[in-house]
N, C-alpha and C positions, 0 to 999 in steps of 0.2 A: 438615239436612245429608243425611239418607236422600233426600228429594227429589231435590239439587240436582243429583246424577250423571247421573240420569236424566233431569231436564229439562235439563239443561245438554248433554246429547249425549254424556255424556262413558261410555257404559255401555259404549261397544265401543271404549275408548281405552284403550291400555297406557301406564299412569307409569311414570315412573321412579320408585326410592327418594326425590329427592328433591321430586321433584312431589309427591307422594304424601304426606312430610314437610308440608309446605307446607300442602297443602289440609287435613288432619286436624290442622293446627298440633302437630304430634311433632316429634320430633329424627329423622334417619335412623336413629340406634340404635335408638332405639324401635322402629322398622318391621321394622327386622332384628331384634330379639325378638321380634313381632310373627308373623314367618314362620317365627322356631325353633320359636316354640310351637305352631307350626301353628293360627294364624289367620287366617293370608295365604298363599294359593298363591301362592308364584312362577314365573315361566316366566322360564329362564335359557338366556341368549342366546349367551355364553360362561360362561368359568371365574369372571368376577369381575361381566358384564354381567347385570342380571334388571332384569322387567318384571311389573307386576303390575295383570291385566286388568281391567277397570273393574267386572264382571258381579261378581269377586269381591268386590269393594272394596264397593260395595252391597249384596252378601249381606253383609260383615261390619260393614257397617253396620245393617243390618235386625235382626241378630242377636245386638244390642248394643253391640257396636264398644266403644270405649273412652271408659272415664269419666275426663272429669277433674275431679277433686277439688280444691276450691282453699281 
């Protein structure tokens, strides 16, 4: 998954919450704890609209990202 951003092009692409959801297979809740706890920078568009840059989503990938435990 650490590769796939970067070869897939996707390093200078903003998600949405739920793209985002999607590819790291989370809930958007998740994501949105994800950014309380400041693991995720977000860039907010408006009040309710955020977008969340690829370059971070790969560092927070590189940096661990999250485990799931099954």
């Amino acid at each position: 998954m650490q590769n796939a951003i970067s070869q897939a092009g996707l390093r200078h692409y903003f998600f949405t919450k739920k793209e985002l959801a999607q590819l790291l297979r989370l809930s958007t809740k998740s994501i949105d704890r994800l950014i309380s706890a400041g693991k995720l920078k977000p860039i907010r568009l408006t009040d309710r609209a955020i977008r969340i840059y690829g370059k971070d989503v790969e560092h927070f990938l590189k940096t661990g990202g999250v485990s799931n435990a099954n």
